[in-house]
C-alpha positions as CSV (number, residue, x, y, z in Angstrom):
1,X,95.2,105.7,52.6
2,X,98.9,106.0,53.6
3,X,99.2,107.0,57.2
4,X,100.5,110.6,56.6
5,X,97.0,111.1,55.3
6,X,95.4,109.5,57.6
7,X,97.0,111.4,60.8
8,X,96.2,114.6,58.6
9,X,92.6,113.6,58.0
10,X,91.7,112.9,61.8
11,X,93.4,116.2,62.7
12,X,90.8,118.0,60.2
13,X,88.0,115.9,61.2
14,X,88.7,116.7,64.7
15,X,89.3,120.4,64.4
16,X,85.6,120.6,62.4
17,X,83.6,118.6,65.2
18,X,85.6,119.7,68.1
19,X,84.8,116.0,69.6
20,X,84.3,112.7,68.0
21,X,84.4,109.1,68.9
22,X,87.2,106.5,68.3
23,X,84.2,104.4,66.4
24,X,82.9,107.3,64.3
25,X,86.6,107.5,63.2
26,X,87.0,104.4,62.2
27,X,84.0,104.0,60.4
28,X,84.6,107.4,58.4
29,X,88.1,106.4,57.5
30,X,87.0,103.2,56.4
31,X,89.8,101.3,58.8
32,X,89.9,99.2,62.3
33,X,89.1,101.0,65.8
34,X,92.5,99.4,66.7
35,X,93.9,101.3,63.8
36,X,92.6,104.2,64.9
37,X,93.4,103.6,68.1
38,X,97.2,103.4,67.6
39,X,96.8,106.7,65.5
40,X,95.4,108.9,68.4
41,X,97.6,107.6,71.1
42,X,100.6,108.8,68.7
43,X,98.8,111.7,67.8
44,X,98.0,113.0,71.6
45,X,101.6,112.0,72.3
46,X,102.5,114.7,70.2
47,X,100.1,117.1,71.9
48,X,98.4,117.5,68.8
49,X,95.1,115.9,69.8
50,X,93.6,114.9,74.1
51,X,92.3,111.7,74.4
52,X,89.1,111.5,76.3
53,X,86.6,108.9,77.1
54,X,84.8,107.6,74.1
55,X,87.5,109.8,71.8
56,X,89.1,112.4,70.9
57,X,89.3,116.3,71.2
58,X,91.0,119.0,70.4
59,X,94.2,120.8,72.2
60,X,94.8,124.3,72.1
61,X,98.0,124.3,72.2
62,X,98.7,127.2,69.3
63,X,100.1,124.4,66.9
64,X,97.3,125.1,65.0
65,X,96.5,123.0,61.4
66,X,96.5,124.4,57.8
67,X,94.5,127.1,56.9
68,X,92.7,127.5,53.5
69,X,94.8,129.9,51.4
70,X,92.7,132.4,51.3
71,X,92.5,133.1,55.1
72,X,96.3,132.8,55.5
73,X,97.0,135.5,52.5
74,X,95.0,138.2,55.4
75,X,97.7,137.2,58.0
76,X,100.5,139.5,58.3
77,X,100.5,140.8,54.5
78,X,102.9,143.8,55.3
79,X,105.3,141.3,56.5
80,X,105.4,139.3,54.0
81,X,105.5,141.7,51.6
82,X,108.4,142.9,52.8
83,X,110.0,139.5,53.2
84,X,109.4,138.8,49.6
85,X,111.5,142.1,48.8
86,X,114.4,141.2,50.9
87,X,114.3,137.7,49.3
88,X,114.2,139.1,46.2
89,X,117.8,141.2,47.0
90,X,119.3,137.7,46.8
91,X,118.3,136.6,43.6
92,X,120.6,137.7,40.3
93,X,120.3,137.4,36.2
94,X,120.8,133.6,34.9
95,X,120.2,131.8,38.0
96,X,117.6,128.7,38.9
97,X,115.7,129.1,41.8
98,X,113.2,127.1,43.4
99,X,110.0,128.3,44.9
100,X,107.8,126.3,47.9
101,X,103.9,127.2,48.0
102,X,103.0,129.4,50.3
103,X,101.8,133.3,50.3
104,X,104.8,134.7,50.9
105,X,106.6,132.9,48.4
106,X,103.9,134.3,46.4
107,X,104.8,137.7,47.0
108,X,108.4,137.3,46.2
109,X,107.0,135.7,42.7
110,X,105.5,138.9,41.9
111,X,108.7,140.6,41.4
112,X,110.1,138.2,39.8
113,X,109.8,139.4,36.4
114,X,112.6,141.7,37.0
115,X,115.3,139.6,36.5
116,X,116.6,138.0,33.0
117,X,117.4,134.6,32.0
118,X,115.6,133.1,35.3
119,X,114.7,129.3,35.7
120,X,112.0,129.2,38.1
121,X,110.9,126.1,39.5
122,X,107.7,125.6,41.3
123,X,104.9,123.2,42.8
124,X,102.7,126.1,43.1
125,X,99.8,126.4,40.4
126,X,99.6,130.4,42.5
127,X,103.0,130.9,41.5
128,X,102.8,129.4,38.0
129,X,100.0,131.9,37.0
130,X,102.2,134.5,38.0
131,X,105.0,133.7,35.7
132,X,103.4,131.7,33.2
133,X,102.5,135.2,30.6
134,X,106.7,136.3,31.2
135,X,108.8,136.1,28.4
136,X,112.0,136.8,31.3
137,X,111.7,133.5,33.0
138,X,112.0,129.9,32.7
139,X,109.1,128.0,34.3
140,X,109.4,124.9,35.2
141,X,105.9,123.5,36.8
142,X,106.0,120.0,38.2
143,X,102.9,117.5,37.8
144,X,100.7,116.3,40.9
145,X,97.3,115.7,42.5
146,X,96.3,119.6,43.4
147,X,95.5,120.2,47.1
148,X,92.6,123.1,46.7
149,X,94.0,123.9,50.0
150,X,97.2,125.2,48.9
151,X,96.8,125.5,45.4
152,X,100.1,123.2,45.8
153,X,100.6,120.0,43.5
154,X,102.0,116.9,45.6
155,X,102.2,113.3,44.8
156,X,104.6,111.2,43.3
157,X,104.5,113.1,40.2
158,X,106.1,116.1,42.0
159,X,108.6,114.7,44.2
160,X,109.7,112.7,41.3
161,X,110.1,115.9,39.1
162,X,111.8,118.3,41.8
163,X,114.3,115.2,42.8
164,X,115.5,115.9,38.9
165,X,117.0,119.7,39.8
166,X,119.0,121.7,41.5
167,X,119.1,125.1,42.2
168,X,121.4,127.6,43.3
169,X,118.5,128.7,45.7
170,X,115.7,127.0,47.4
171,X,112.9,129.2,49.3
172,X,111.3,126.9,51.0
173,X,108.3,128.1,53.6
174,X,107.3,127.0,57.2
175,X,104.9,127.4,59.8
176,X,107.2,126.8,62.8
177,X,110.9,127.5,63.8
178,X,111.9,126.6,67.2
179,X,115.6,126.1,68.5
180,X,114.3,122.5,69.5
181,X,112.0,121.5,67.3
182,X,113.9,122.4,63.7
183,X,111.5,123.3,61.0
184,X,107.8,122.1,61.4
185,X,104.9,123.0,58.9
186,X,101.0,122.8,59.3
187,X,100.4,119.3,56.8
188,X,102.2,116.1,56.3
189,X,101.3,115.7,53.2
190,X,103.2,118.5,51.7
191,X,106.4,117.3,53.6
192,X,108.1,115.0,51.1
193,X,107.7,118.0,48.4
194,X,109.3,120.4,51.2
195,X,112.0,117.4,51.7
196,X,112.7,117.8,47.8
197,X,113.3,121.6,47.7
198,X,115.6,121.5,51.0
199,X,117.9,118.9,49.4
200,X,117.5,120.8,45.8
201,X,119.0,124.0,46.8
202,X,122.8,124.7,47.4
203,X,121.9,127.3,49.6
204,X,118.1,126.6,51.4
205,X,116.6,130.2,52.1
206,X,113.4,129.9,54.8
207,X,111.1,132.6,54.4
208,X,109.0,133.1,57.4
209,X,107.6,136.5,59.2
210,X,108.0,136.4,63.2
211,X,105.1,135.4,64.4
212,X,106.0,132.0,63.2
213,X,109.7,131.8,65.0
214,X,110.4,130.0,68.7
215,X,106.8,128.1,67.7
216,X,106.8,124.6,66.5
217,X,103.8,123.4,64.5
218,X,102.0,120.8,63.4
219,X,104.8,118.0,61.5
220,X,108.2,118.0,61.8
221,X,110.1,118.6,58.7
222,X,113.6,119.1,59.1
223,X,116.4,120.1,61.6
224,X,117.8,123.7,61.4
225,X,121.1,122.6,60.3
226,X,119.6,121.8,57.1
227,X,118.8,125.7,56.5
228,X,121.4,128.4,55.7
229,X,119.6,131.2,56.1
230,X,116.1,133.2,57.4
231,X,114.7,136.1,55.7
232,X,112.3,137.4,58.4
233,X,110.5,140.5,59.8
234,X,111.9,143.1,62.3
235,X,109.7,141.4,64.6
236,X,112.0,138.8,66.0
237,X,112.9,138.8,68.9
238,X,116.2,139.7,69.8
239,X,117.0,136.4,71.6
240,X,115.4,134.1,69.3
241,X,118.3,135.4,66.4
242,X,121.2,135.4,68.4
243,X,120.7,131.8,69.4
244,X,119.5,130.6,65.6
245,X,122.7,132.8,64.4
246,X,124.7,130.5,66.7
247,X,123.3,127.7,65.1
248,X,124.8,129.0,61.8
249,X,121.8,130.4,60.1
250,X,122.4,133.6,58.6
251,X,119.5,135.8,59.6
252,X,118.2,138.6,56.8
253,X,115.5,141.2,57.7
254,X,113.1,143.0,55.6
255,X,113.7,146.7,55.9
256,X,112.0,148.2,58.4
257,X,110.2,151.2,56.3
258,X,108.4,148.0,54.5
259,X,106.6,147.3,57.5
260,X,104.2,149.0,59.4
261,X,105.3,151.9,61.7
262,X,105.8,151.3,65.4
263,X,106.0,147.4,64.6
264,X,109.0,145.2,65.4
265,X,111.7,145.1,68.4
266,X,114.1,148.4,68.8
């Protein structure tokens, strides 16, 4: 087990049991307490797990760690909705694109079909059922070890095939943008595939509604100078896009009257 999978693993194991012990650890991970050891004092030097006596617990420190799919699809679904409309905006006839996995990237997918000549390609098995049936598109689905999680393939297989192309755009999703921090997501094991779209797109589009900007989550993936631009919600706060704007991303947000009434900043 390579470490990225390990840190991910005692995260998830923690999370479930709230509390376990530096032996239990060891012995479900099949490695030396010394091992797992080193791993939690990196780990809690993150703030991302407390050491305690005996072990480890968890930190509430609204970094949070991946949720199934199906829970995250309920969370903000206006927003992204909307996001995936204004993403769409950006996309013309006889262009290659490349989509992350994620449920917003999902709902830009669906409108997809609207554009001819498109070369569409994806890690997501979500996004490939969407386009697979549409005689408008060119999909190109990479290989990989599925994550049920996600519904996202990784692996080798993948990073080797999206290291082949490039794209005139990237949409690439995140969990955390923070002025400090860069980009951050929820899983280190989907970061090398994340890694391949950034440096696959000439222009590297973040889709990400508001709730999930001035936060920094789980893994760091990138810095922000490696994106060029944000399609967000009318949620963000004010201060948060003038100083990401000074960094040089271009900030785009979904039209208000896609979004709930009363919601976002006036």
């Amino acid at each position: 087990m390579l470490t990225q999978e390990r840190h991910q693993t005692i995260v998830e194991l923690v999370k479930k049991n709230k509390f376990i012990k530096t032996g239990d650890l060891a012995a479900a991970l099949g490695v030396a307490e010394v091992t797992i050891r080193r791993d939690l004092r990196l780990l809690a030097e993150r703030g991302i797990l407390q050491k305690v006596y005996g072990g480890v617990t968890t930190v509430d420190d609204g970094g949070g760690i991946e949720l199934p799919l199906s829970n995250r699809r309920a969370e903000h679904q206006a927003e992204k909705r909307a996001i995936g409309r204004a993403a769409m905006e950006l996309i013309a006839d006889d262009t290659a694109i490349a989509l992350d996995a994620g449920t917003t990237t999902i709902e830009l997918a669906r409108l997809l079909p609207a554009r001819k000549n498109l070369t569409v390609v994806t890690h997501s098995l979500d996004i490939a059922l969407e386009l697979m049936d549409n005689p408008n598109l060119n999909l190109i689905l990479t290989g990989g070890v599925v994550r049920s999680r996600t519904h996202a393939l990784i692996g080798p297989l993948a990073e080797g095939a999206l290291a082949r192309f490039k794209v005139q755009k990237s949409f690439v999703a995140v969990s955390g943008i923070d002025l400090e921090g860069g980009l951050s997501v929820t899983n280190l094991l989907e970061i090398p595939l994340k890694q391949r779209l950034l440096a696959a797109g000439e222009e590297v589009i973040i889709l990400a509604d508001s709730s999930k900007i001035g936060k920094t989550s789980f893994a760091h993936l990138a810095s922000l100078d490696q994106a060029h631009r944000l399609i967000t919600d009318a949620g963000i706060h004010p201060e948060h896009r003038q100083q990401l704007e000074a960094r040089g991303i271009t900030i785009t947000i979904a039209p208000p009257e896609l979004l709930p009434a009363g919601g976002g900043w006036v």
